[in-house]
C-alpha positions in Angstrom: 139.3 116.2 148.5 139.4 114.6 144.9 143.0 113.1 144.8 144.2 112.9 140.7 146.1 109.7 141.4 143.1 107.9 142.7 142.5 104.6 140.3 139.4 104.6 138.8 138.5 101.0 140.3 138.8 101.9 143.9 135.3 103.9 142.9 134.0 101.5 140.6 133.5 97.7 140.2 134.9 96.0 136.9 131.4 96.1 135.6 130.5 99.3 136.1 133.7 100.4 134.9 132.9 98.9 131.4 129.4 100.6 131.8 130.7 103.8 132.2 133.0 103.1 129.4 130.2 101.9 127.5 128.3 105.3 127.9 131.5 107.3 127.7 131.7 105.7 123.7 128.2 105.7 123.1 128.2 109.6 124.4 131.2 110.7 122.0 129.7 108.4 118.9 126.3 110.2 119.2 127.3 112.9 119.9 129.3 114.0 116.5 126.8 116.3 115.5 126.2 118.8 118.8 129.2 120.4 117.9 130.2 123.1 115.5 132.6 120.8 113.2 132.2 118.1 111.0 134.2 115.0 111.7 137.6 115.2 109.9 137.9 119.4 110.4 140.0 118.8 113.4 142.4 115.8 115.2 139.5 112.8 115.9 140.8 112.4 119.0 140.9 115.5 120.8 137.5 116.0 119.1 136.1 113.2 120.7 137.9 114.3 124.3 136.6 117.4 123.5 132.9 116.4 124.0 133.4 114.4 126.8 134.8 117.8 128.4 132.0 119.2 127.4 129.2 117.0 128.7 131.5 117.2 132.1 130.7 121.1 131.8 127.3 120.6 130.9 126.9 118.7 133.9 128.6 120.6 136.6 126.0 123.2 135.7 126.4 127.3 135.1 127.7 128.5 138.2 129.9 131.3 140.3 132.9 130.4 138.7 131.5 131.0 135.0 130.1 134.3 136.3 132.8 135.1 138.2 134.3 134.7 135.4 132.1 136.7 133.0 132.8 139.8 135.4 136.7 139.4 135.2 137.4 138.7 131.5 134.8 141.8 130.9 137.2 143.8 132.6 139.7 143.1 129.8 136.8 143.8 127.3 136.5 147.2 129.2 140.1 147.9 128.7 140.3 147.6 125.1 137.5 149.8 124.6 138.1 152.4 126.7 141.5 153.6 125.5 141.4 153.8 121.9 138.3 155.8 122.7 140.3 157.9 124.8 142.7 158.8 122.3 139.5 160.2 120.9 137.9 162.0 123.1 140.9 163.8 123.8 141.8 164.7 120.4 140.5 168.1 120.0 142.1 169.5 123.4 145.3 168.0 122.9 145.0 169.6 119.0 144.0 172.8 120.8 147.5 172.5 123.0 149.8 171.4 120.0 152.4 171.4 123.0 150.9 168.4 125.4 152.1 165.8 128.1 150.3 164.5 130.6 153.4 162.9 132.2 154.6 163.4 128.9 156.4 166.3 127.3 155.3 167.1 123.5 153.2 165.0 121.0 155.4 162.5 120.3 156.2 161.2 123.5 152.3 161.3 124.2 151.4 158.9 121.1 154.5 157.0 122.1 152.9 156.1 125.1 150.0 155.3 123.5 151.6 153.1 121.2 153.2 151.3 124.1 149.6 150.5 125.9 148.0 149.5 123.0 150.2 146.7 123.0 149.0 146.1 126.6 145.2 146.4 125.8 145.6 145.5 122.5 144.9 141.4 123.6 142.5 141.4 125.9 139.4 140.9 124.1 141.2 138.0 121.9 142.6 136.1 124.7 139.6 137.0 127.1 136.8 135.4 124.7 138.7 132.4 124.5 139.5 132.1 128.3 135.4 132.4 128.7 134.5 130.5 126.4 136.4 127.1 127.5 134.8 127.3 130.7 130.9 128.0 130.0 128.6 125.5 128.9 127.0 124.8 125.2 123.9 126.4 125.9 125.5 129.7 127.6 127.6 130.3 124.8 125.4 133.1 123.5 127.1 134.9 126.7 129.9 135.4 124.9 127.9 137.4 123.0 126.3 139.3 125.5 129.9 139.8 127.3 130.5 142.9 124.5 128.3 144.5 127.9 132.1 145.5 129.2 132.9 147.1 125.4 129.2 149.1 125.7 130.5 150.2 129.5 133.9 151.2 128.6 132.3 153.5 126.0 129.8 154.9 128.6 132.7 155.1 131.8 134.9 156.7 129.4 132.3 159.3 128.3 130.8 160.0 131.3 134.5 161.0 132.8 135.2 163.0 130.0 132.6 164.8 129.6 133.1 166.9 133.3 136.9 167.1 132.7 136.9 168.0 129.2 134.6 170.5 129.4 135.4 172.2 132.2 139.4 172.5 132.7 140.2 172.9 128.7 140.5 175.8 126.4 137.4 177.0 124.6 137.0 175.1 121.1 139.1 176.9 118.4 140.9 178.8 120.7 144.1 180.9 119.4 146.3 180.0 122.2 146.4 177.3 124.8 148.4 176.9 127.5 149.5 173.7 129.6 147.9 175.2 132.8 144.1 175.9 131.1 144.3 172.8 129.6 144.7 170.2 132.1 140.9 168.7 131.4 142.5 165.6 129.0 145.6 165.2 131.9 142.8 164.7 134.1 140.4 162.2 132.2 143.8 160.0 131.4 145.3 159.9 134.8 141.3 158.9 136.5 141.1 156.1 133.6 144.7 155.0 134.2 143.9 154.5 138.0 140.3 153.1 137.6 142.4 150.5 135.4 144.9 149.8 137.8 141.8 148.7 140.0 140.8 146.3 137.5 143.9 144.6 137.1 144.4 144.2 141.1 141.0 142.9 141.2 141.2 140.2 138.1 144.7 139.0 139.3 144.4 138.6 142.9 140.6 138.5 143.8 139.7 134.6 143.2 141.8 132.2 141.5 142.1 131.3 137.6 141.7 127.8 136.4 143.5 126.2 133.4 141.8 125.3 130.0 140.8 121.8 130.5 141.3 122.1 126.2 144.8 123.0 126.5 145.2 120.7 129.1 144.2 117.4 127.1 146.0 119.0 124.0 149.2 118.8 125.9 148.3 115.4 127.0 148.0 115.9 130.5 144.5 114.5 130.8 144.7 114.0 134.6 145.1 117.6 134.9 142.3 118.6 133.3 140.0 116.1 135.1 141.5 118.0 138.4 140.6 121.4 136.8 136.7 119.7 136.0 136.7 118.8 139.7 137.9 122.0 140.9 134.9 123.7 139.0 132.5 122.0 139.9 133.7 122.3 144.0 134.0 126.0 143.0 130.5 126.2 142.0 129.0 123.7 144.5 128.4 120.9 142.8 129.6 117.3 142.3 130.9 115.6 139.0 132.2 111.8 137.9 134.2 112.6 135.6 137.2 110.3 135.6 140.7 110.4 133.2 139.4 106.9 132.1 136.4 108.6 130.2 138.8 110.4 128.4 140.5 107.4 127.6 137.5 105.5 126.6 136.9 108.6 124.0 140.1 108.0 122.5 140.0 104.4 122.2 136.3 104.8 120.6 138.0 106.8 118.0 141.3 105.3 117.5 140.7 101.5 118.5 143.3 100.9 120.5 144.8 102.0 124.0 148.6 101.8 121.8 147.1 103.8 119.1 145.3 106.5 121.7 148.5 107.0 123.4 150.2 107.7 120.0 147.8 110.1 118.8 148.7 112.0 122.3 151.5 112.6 122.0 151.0 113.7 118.5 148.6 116.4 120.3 151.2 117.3 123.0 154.2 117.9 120.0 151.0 120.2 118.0 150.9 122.1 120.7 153.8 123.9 120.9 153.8 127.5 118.9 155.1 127.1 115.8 153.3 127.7 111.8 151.4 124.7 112.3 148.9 126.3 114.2 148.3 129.0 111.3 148.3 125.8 108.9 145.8 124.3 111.0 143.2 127.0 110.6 143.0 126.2 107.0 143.3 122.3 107.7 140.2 122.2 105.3 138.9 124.4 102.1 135.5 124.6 104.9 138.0 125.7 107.5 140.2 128.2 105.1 137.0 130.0 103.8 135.8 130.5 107.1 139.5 131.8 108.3 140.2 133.9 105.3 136.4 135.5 105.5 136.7 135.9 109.5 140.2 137.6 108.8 139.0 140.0 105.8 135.9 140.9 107.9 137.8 141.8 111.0 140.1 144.0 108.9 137.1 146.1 106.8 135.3 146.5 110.0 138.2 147.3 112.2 139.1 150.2 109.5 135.5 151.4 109.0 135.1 151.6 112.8 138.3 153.4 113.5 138.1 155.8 111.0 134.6 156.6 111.7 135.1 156.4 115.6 138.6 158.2 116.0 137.3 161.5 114.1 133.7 161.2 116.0 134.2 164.3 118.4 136.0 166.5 115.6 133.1 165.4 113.5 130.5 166.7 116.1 132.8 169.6 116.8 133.1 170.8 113.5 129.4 170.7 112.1 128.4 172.0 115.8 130.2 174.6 114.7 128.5 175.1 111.8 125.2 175.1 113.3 126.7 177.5 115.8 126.4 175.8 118.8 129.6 174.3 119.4 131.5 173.6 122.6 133.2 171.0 124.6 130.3 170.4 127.1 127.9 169.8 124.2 130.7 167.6 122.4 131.2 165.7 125.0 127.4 165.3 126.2 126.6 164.2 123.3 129.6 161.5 123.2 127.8 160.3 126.5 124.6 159.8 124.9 125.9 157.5 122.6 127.8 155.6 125.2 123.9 155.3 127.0 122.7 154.2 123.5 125.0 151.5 122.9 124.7 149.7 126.0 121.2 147.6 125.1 123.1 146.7 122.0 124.7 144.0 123.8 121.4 142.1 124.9 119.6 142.3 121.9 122.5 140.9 119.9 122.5 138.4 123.3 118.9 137.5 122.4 119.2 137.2 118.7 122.0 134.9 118.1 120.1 132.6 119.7 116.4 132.9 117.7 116.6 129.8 115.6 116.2 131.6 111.7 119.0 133.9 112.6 121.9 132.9 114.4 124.9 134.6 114.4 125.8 135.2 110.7 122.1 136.7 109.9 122.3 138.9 113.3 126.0 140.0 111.9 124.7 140.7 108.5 121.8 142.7 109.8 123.7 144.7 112.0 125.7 145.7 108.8 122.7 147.0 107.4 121.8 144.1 104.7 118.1 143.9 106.4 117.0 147.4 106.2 113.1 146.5 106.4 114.1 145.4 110.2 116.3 148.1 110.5 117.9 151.5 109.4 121.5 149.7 110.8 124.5 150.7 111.1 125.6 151.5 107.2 122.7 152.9 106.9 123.0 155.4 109.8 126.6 156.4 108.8 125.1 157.1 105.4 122.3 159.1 107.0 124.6 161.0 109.5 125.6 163.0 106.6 121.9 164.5 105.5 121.9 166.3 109.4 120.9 170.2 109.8 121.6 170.7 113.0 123.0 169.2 115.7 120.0 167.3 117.3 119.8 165.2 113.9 123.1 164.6 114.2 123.0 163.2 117.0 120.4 161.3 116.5 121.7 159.6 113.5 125.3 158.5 115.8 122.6 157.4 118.1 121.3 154.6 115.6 124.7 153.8 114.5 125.9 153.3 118.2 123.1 150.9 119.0 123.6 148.7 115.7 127.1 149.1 116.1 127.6 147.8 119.7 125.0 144.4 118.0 127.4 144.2 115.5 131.5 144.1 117.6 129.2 142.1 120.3 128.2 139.2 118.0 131.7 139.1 115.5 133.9 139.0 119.0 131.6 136.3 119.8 131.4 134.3 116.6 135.6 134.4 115.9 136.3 132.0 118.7 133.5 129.7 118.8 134.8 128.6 114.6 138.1 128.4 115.8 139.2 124.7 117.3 140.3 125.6 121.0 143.9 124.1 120.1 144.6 126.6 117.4 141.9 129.6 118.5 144.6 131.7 120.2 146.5 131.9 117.1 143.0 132.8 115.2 141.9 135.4 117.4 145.3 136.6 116.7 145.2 136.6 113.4 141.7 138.1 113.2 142.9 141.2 116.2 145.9 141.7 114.0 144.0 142.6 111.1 141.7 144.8 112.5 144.7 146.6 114.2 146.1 146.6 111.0 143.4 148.2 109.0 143.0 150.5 111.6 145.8 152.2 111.5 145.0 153.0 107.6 141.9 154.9 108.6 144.2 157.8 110.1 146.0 157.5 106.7 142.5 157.8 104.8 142.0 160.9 106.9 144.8 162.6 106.0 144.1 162.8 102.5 140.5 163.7 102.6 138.9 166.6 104.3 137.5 166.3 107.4 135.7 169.1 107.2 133.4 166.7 105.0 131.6 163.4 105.2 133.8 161.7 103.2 135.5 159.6 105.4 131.6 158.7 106.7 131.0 157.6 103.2 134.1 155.2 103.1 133.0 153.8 106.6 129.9 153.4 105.4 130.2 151.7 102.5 133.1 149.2 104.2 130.3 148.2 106.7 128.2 147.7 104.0 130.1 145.5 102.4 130.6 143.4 105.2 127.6 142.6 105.8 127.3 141.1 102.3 130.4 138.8 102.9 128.6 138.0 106.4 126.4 136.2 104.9 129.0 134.1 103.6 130.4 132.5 106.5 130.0 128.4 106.0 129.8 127.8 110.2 127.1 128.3 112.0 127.2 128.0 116.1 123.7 128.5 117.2 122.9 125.4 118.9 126.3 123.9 118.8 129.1 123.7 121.2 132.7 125.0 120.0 135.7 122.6 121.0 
């Protein structure tokens, strides 16, 4: 068993001590370019323990932790994607009803509740990413990508539940009355999801254990701790590693000069820590660092509305021009809402695959999924636009079935890209600010659909033409993590 408190020297001579220190500073001093900032962006010191964390990681190896790992914070990833689709898919029943409950009386208690787990749900994917992505090595990180799997899933599970229950224990579409007792289908779907979620979270919490950020540790200063937490990954996974809290040290003297001066500067780290404004200030540190905030901010907040108010009204969309074409009813409704989970689900591994191709990276595979490369692809604007030229509901479909592959590329590669430009010390508070702003927005789009007619494509249009947009200012994005590591 590795014992924190062990000195250094019982391991090692005096000369290989200084060797190791030697190749500690040589490590840090060459390595100033492997990661994703340019020296000055962030506090010198912790940038330069930073990398030695990260070699540390590199070393140890990908293993069962970091997959273990995958599988757990995907479950908070299925979370968040499966209930604000289920407010959804149970729109047009609970419409039907006017009077519903569940365990809940009338409307307003119902969206109450809803209101109440969206604060539950709500931080999952923020804090998740983040979690993964201080454990998993530089050249994994496109896994963060691929971990929008879980979001692709959640749309699928969800689906696939309601389309049985929906169908077959709710009143016909457009019925004239509706009673609690015919209409128990949505009840159903909600109580199944609540329980499979339940599941999750018994699994995630008491299943295998969770290791502290290594990151956060060294922020606070407790740089023996996070050499423990090194030590215990790399038991976890099998393997062996060296590192030691005097190659931490070594980093900070290589920076600062001095063992007086290292010792300053953390403590300096340990006061940043705490939550206060300075982590919002910190994200704009730089006018490199503020444009890339304010774009990552403004992008989550265009996309999070044009997704919402394009995904919320999905169903009544495909229930009302069903109806038109005269073959409207809940089983085809929600079939077809199935299909498009299916359809999303390769999304993931393509986006996977393409943040890592050397002449795109992620801001080109985030543009292009926005529909600014349309001689690769009819994406995702694109298909919103096209949705609206349908004749019957085949073409429809088909059209939500190009938007839902593009569109799964396009969550799975911006969830992946917000944390890996934010510095570990201050990326809680960024994925914050960036899940706020989509929340935000997102409650506009029910606004937006108030106002204009659902019974036409306009609020396809206005989705459309947000993504669009976004795709443009994509391409604006100054950081570029293909082939670097975040710290």
């Amino acid at each position: 068993m590795w014992d924190k408190t062990r000195d250094f020297d019982d391991a090692k001579g005096d000369s290989e001590k200084e060797s190791v220190m030697r190749e500690t500073t040589r490590r840090v001093l060459s390595g100033s370019t492997m990661d994703i900032f340019e020296d000055g962006t962030v506090d010198p010191v912790y940038q330069a323990k930073a990398r030695v964390l990260n070699a540390a990681i590199q070393e140890v190896g990908m293993g069962r932790y970091q997959w273990w790992l995958f599988a757990v914070a995907g479950f908070g990833w299925f979370a968040d994607s499966v209930w604000p689709l289920l407010a959804s898919l149970i729109l047009s029943p609970v419409v039907s009803e006017f009077r519903v409950a569940g365990g809940s009386p009338n409307f307003v208690t119902l969206a109450a509740c809803f209101a109440i787990l969206g604060v539950g749900v709500g931080g999952n994917v923020p804090v998740d990413s983040a979690v993964f992505l201080d454990f998993i090595l530089a050249s994994h990180q496109y896994l963060l990508t691929i971990l929008s799997i879980w979001w692709s899933l959640g749309q699928l599970v969800a689906s696939f539940i309601a389309w049985p229950l929906i169908a077959n224990f709710s009143y016909p579409e457009g019925a004239t009355a509706c009673a609690r007792t015919n209409n128990m289908g949505w009840r159903y779907l909600l109580f199944t999801v609540g329980g499979a979620t339940l599941l999750l979270w018994a699994i995630r919490c008491f299943a295998l254990p969770f290791f502290e950020s290594p990151r956060f540790l060294v922020v606070r200063g407790r740089d023996a701790d996070a050499v423990v937490v090194i030590h215990r990954l790399a038991r976890f996974n099998g393997r062996t590693t060296d590192l030691a809290v005097d190659d931490l040290e070594a980093a900070a003297r290589a920076v600062c000069g001095t063992s007086q001066e290292a010792d300053e500067r953390k403590a300096v780290l340990s006061r940043s820590s705490a939550f206060t404004v300075d982590h919002i200030k910190a994200l704009f540190a730089t006018p490199k660092l503020a444009w890339s905030t304010s774009l990552l901010i403004f992008l989550w907040g265009i996309i999070g509305l044009a997704s919402t108010l394009y995904s919320s009204f999905l169903p009544f969309l495909l229930a009302s021009r069903g109806a038109k074409f005269g073959d409207s009813s809940y089983y085809i409704t929600y079939r077809n809402q199935m299909i498009l989970g299916v359809i999303g689900v390769p999304g993931a591994f393509l986006a996977g695959w393409a943040v890592e191709q050397p002449y795109i990276g992620r801001r080109r595979t985030l543009a292009l999924s926005a529909g600014e490369y349309p001689l690769l692809y009819w994406l995702t604007g694109v298909f919103l636009f096209a949705s609206t030229t349908a004749r019957s509901s085949d073409a429809l479909l088909g059209w939500n079935c190009g938007y839902a592959f593009h569109n799964n590329i396009m969550y799975g590669v911006l969830y992946a890209l917000s944390p890996e430009v934010f510095p570990a010390k201050d990326r809680g508070t960024g994925n914050g600010l960036t899940a706020t702003a989509t929340r935000v927005f997102g409650i506009i789009a029910p606004v937006i659909a108030l106002y204009a007619n659902l019974e036409t494509a306009v609020p396809v249009y206005i989705s459309g033409a947000l993504v669009l947009g976004a795709g443009l200012v994509a391409l604006l994005l100054p950081y570029e993590p293909h082939g670097k590591a975040s710290i």
